[in-house]
N, C-alpha and C positions, 0 to 999 in steps of 0.2 A: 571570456567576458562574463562577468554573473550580475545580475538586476536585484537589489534588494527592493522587494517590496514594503511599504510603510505595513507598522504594525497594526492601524487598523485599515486597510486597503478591504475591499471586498469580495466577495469569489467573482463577480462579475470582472473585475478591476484587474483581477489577474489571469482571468480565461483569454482577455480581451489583447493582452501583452502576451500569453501564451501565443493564439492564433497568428498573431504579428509575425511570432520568431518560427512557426512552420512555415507560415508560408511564403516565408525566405530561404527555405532549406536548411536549418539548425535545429538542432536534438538539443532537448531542455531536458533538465532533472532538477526535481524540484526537492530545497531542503527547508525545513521550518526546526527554528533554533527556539530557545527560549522564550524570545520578543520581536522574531521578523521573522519571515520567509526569503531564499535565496534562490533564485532563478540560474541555475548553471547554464550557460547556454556554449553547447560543443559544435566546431566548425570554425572556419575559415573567417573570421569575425575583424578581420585587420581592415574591409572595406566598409564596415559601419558606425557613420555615425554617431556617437553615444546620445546625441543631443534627440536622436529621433525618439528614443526610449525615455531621455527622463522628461519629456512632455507630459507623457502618458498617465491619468488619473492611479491613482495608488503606488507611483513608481516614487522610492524615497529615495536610490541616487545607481547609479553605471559605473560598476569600476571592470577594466581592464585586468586580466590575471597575464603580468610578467610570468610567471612559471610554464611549462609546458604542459605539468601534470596538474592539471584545471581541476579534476573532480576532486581530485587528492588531496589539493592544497588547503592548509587553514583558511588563506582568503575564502574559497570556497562556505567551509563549515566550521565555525571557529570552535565549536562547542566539541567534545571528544567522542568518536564513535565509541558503542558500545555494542561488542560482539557479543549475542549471546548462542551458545555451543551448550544446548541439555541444560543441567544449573551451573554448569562456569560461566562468569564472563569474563569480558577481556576489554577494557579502556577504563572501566569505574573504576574504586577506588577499591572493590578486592582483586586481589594478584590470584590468575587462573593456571594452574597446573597441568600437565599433562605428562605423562608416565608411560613407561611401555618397553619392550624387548624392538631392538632393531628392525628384525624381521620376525613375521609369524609364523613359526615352526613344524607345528602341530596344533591338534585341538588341546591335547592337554596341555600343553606347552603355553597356551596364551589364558586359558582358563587360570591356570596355577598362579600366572602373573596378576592377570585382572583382580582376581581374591585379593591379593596382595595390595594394588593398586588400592582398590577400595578403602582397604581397612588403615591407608595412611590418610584419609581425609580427601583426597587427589580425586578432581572430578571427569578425568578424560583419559583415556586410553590408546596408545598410539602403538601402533605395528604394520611393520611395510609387508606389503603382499605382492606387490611390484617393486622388485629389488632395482635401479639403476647401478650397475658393477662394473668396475673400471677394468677386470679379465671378464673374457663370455666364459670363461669357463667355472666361475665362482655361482654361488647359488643366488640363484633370480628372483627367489620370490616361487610360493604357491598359488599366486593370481586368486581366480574368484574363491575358488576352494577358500582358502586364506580370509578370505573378508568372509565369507560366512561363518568364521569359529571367529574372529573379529566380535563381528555382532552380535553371534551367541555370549562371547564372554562377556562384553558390556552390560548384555540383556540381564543376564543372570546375575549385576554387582550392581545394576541400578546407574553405570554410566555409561559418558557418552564416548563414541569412539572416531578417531581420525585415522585415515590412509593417507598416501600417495598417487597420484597416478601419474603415470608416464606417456599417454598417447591420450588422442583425441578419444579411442576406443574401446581406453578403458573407463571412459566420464560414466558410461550406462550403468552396468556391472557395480561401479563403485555405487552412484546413487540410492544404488536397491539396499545398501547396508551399512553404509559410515553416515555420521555426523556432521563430519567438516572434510573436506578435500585439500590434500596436502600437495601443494607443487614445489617440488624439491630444487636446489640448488643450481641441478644442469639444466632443467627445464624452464627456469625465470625469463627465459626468453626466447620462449617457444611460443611464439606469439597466435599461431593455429589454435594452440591447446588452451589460451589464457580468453580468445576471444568466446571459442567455444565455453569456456567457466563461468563468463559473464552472461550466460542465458541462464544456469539454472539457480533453483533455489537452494542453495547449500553454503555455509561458508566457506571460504576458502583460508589455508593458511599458505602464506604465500612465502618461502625462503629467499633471502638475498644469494644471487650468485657468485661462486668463488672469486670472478675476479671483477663484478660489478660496482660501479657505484652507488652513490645514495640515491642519487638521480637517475640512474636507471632502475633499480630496485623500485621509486617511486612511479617510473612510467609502465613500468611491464603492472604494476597496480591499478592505473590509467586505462591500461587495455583491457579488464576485468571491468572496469567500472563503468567505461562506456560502454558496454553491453548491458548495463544496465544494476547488475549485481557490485552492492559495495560494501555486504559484508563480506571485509577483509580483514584479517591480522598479519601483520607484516613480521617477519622471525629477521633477527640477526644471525648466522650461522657461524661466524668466522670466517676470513676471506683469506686467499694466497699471498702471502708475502714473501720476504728473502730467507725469516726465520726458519729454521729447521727443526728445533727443540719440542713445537708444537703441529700437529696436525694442521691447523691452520694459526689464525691470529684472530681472537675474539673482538671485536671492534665494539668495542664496551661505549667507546664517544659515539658511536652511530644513533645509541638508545636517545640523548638528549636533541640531537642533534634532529631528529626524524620528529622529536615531540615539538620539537618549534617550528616545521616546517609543515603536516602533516595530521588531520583529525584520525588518522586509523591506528588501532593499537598498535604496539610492538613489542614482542616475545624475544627471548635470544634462544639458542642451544647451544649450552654450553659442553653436549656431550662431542657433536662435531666440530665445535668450535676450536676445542685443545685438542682432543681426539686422546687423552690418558688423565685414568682413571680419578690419580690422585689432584689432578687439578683443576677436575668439574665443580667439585662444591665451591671451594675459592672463587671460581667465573660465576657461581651460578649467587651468592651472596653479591657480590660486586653488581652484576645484573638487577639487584632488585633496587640495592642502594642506588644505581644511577636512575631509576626511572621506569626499567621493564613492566608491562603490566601482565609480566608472567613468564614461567619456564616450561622446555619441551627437554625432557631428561630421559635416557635409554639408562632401562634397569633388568634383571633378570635374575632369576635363582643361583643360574651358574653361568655365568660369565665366560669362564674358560672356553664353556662348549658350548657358546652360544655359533650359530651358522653365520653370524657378520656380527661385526665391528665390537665382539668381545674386550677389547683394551678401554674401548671408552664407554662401559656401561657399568653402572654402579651394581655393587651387591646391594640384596634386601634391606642388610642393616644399615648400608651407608648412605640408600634415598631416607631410609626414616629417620637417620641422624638427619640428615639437609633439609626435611622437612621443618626439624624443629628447630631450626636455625634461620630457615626464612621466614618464618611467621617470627622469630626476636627483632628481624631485620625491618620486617616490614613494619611492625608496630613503632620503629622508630621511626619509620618517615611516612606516620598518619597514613597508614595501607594494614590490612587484615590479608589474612590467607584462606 
């Protein structure tokens, strides 16, 4: 249920509707749009009323949110979130970047990237330090080690940098040295890990899971945002399908699809999406044309030897070609890069 307030209501007018909905036992979050304020009101809301609330002095009308994912929903905030990550953002109308080797290697090894990153314009840096891998016996990740040459290499190109984390226990550790917090594809519904996300101040990037839907994707969002935390950007990753040709199946209709249903941005990666080489830039052009307000691309100097997912990570030259082809891309559908 959400309460739009009239746009000239008073603070008194709406402390006085807040008090009401505490002390019924309902959690409010309050959003102010361009010309109202919207009363989100979370909780069991199917035994109240609506008639009790549009009495109430500054109350200009009670709608009911049909959806599950309440905070989520456009009803909720009609106007578009805008994620801001260092100087990216993510829902306005420039399209935000983020670049990076799989995993973090070495300190040289992510330094050498970050230089790189930088000098294409790209304002965020991505490398797992907590590897989730399908054998235990492939490489993990250098854990915190890892996010301190992270952060060192950001530091020293002037951007901002995202991880992953994998457990509730790695939230601390990460805090002290990323940008934004990455919850990866097998974790979208690790619901432990998402509620603890929504207590702290960091953005989160949030991956759709392998075999999730949109609506789920949108609720494990729901569990971040009821804890209070709603900067989120939502990534498209590619989901399982029957095809075999592809890593996965880049679900390019998710991006418009999520924009009508949903005030939070959404990203794709087009590098886990296909999972080879030669057909990330293709997903990754397609991605902007349909509506993405941004890409998450694994790049590295040498690919071959890279310690994971070397087939779908572009050489140097071929994110600077991609760069220059999404800023042509984007300039056609009134978007900058």
């Amino acid at each position: 249920m959400i309460i739009i307030m009239d746009k000239n209501s008073s603070d008194q007018q709406i402390q006085h509707v807040l008090e009401m909905l505490f002390n019924r036992g309902f959690d409010v979050h309050r959003s102010s749009g361009a010309s109202q304020i919207v009363l989100g009101v979370v909780g069991d809301t199917q035994s109240v009323d609506v008639r009790d609330f549009e009495v109430f002095d500054g109350v200009s009308e009670v709608i009911r949110i049909s959806e599950p994912y309440k905070l989520a929903s456009r009803t909720f905030k009609q106007e578009n979130t805008i994620v801001k990550v260092g100087n990216v953002e993510f829902g306005g109308n420039k399209i935000g970047l983020i670049a990076g080797p799989c995993s973090i290697e070495s300190r040289e090894q992510i330094k050498k990237i970050a230089k790189f990153v930088s000098q294409t314009g790209t304002g965020m840096l991505r490398g797992g330090a907590y590897k989730p891998r399908t054998s235990p016996y492939s490489f993990q990740g250098m854990g915190e080690e890892g996010l301190k040459y992270l952060r060192e290499a950001g530091d020293e190109n002037g951007i901002a940098v995202v991880s992953e984390v994998m457990d509730r226990m790695d939230i601390i550790p990460a805090l002290k040295y990323v940008d934004m917090i990455q919850v990866g594809a097998r974790n979208m519904q690790n619901f432990a890990l998402l509620k603890e996300l929504g207590k702290v101040d960091k953005p989160i990037l949030l991956k759709r899971g392998m075999s999730a839907t949109i609506k789920e994707l949108l609720m494990a969002a729901e569990y971040i945002m009821s804890g209070g935390n709603h900067n989120i950007v939502l990534c498209e990753r590619g989901i399982r399908t029957f095809e075999t040709f592809t890593r996965n199946t880049l679900d390019i209709s998710a991006i418009p699809v999520l924009k009508s249903l949903t005030h939070l941005p959404i990203i794709t990666d087009p590098s886990h999406g296909v999972g080879i080489r030669d057909k990330i830039a293709p997903m990754a052009r397609a991605s902007i044309a349909a509506g993405a307000d941004g890409l998450i691309i694994e790049t590295h100097y040498d690919p071959e030897a890279a310690f994971s997912d070397g087939a779908q990570t572009l050489y140097f030259d071929q994110y600077e070609e991609l760069v220059k082809e999404v800023k042509i891309i984007a300039s056609a559908v009134n978007r900058t890069v």
